[in-house]
Each structure stands twice: as structure tokens, then as C-alpha cells.
N, C-alpha and C positions, 0 to 999 in steps of 0.2 A: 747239264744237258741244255744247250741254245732252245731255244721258244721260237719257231718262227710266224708272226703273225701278219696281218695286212689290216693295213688304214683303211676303214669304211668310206674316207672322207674321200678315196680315189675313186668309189661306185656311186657318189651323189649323184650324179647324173645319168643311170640304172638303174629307177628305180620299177617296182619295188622291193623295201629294204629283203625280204622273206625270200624273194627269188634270188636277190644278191647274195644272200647269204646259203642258201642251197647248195648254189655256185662254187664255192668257196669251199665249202664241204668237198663238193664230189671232186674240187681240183686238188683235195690234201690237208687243203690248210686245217689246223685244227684250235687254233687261237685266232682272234680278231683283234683291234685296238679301233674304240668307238671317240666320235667327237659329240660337241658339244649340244650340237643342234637333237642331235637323237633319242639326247636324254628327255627330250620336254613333251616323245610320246614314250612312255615307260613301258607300258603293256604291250605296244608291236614290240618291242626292243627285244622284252622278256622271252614272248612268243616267238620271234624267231630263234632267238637264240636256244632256245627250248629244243625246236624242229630241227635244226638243224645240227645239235650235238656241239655245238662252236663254244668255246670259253673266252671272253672278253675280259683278258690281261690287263688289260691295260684303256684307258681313255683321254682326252685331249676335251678341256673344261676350260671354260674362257674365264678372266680375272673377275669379269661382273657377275656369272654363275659362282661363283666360288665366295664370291662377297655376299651375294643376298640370297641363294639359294641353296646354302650348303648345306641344309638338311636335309634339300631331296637329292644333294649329290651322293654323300655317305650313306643316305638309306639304298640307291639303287647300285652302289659300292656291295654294301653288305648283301642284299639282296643277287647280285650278278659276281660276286666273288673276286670283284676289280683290284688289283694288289697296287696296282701302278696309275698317277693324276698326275697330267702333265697341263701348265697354261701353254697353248700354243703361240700366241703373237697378240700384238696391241697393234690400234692403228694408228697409219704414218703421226695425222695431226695428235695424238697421246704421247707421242716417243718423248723420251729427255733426248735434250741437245747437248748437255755435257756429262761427266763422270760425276758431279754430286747428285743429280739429276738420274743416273742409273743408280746409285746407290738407292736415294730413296725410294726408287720404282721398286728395286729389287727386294729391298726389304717388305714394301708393300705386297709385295707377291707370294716371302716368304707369312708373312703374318696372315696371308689370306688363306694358306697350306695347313695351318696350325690345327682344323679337325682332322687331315688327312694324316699326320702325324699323329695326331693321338689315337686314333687309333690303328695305327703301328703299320703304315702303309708308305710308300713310297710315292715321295712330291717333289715335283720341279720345274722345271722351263724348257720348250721346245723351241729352236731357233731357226730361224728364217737367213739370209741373208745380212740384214741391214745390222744384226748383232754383231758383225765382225769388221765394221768399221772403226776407224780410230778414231779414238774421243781426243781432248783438250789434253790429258795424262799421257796420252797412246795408250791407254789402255784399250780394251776393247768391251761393249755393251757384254758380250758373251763371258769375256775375265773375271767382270762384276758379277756378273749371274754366279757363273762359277763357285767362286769364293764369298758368295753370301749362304752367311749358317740357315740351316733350314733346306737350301734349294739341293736337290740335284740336276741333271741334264737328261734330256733325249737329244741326243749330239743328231742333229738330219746332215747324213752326209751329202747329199745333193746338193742341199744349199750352202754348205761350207764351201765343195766344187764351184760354185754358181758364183761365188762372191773373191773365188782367185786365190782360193787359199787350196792347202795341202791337209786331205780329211788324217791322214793317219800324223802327220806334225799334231794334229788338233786333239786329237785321243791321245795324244803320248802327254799332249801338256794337262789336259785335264783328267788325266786316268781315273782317277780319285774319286771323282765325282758325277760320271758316268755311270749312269744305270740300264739304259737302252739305249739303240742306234735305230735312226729311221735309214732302211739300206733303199738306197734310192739311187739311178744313174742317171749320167746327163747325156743326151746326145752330142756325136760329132756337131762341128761347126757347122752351120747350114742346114742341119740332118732335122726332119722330125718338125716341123715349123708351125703342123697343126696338131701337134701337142706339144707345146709350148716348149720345144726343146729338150722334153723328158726322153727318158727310154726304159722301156723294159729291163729290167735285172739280169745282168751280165751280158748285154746288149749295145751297148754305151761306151763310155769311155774312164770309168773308175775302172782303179786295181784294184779288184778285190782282195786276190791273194795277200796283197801288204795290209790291205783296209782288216779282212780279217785276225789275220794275225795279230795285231795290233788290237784289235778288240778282245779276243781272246788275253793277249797277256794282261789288258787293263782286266778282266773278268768280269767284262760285258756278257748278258746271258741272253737277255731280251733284241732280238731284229724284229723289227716292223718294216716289212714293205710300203711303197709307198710310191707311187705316181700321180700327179696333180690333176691330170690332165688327158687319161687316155681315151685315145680314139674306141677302143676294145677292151673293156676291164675283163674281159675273161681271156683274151690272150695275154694282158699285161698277170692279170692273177698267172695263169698257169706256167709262164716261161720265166715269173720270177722266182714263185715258188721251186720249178728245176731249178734253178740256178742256185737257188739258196739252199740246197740240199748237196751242193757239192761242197761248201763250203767247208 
């Protein structure tokens, strides 16, 4: 049975977090996926998520939380019944500029993973864009992720869209290592300008019907919605939410 959940990281600017999460309740949702900033007040975290019935699946933990703080991350892991750690992105001036360069990033990231693995949870890399350029190999930032032991993926289909590529090419090549999809649309050309060119779920311009299918054959189970940027996180929640119910 698919999980549909929604990125708290799309209501930062809704606050607060208690009301956003009420929100999200009465529109269906019954999983969340938290980031990293929310973890560092634990007790609003707990409390709403208490009040409002919500189960937080999954989270999004930056590589420095994961390096020096990983015992308040696995405590509020065990503590909020988190099964899924995802690092979300580095910045620009941190990237490697070529593939030995991603290698050892990637391994870095894997060995950073290594409590969330031990105790028997699911760890990986969330990607943006800039992952799907071609390195000095042609390989791409995302390949390496891929194919390094340790990691798996939250494929964001948005920004695979964003960066020109084809989201269901991208789940056929890394089936394997796929464990959730951020389900995210782009707006038409021109369309949406004050939110940054996102859209609402099934609003946009991805196939879902192919995107789905394709997640299904890989045995993707986890969707996380997701919008960067919306004008209305209670319309963006509840028209994605429909939409991912027909799926």
C-alpha cells in the first residue's frame, strides 16, 4: 500500500508548525516527512504531531546534523517512529567538481548514514537538480549517489523535470535503489512565476500516469509531496493530496 505523505519543508513559511499540521490532518494526509531545521525544537515537533494524529515517515537531515548530531537525530528517530533519513543537498560552493570528487562526497555521506543503518532504517540522498549534470566520466552526480553502498535515493521528480531530464527514464535506471519519490509538478512555461514555477499536483506538466507506473513496477511505496514555494500550502496540500489519490 503507497504512503502518501507531504514535505513540511513546503509550510515553512505557515507557520505555526501546530496549525500546519492540523491542516494537513483535516485535508487527509495521514503521514508527514520532516526536515532538518525542526528537529532542533523536539518537543513542538512531538506535540504536534501528538495533536494532530500525523505519523512522520520519513525526514530530510542535513550532512552536518548527521555528522555531529546523530544522537539527537536516532533518539527523535526512535522517539517519532522515523523509518526513512534522507540528506537533502550540499551547497553550491561544497559540491565536487568532478566524479572522484563525487565519489568521495558520496561515500562521506554514506559513512555518515551508518547509525541510521544500524539500526535497521532506511538512508540516502535527496536530489536537486545540479545532480544530473555531467561530470568529467559523463557520469552523473546522481549515478554516483546511486551506485554508492550504503545510500539509497528519494528520486524528487520535480527536479529531475527542472534539469531536462525524463523522471520515468530516471526510475527505470535506478529502480534498484529507489526507496521514495518526492511527487512534485512543474508549471507550464511562463505559468506560476510567483511560485517559482512549481505547481500543485496533477496541475503541471508531468505524466503521472507513466511516472506512476513506473514507480509502482520499481516498488516505490513512499510519495512525498512537495512544493518549494507555494503561494497557498492549504490549496497546494489539498489538490495534491486529490490527485495522489487517484493514482
Amino acid at each position: 500500500m503507497t504512503t502518501h505523505a507531504y514535505q513540511l519543508y513546503c509550510s515553512r513559511k505557515f507557520p505555526p508548525l501546530g496549525d500546519t499540521l492540523k491542516m494537513l490532518s483535516e485535508a487527509g494526509f495521514t503521514a508527514v516527512e520532516g526536515y532538518g531545521g525542526l528537529l532542533e525544537d523536539a518537543e513542538a515537533l512531538k506535540s504536534g504531531l501528538k495533536d494532530s494524529g500525523l505519523h512522520m515517515v520519513s525526514c530530510h537531515v542535513g550532512l552536518d546534523q548527521m555528522e555531529t548530531k546523530a544522537d539527537m537525530v536516532m533518539g527523535l528517530a526512535r522517539d517519532l517512529n522515523i523509518q526513512n533519513i534522507y540528506v537533502p543537498f550540499v551547497m553550491p560552493d561544497d559540491r565536487p567538481t568532478d566524479a572522484a570528487g563525487w565519489r568521495a562526497f558520496a561515500a562521506r555521506v554514506a559513512k555518515a548514514g551508518q547509525p541510521v543503518r544500524d539500526a535497521g532504517l532506511t538512508f540516502g540522498w535527496h536530489n536537486h537538480d545540479f545532480e544530473l549534470a555531467k561530470l568529467d566520466t559523463g557520469e552523473t552526480p546522481l549515478d554516483i549517489l546511486a551506485q554508492t553502498d550504503g545510500l539509497t535515493l528519494e528520486l524528487d521528480l520535480g527536479w529531475v523535470a527542472r534539469a531536462g531530464e525524463d523522471p520515468v527514464a530516471w526510475i527505470e535506471k535506478h529502480a534498484d535503489k529507489i526507496t521514495a519519490a518526492h511527487i512534485k509538478d512543474v508549471a507550464p512555461a511562463g505559468e506560476n512565476a510567483d511560485e517559482d514555477g512549481w505547481a500543485d499536483v496533477g496541475h503541471g506538466t508531468q505524466d503521472w500516469p507513466a511516472i506512476t507506473k513506473a514507480l509502482t513496477a520499481a516498488g516505490v511505496d513512499l510519495y512525498v509531496t512537495e512544493h518549494d514555494n507555494p503561494a497557498d500550502h492549504q490549496r497546494f496540500a489539498t489538490r495534491s493530496l486529490s490527485t495522489m489519490k487517484t493514482f
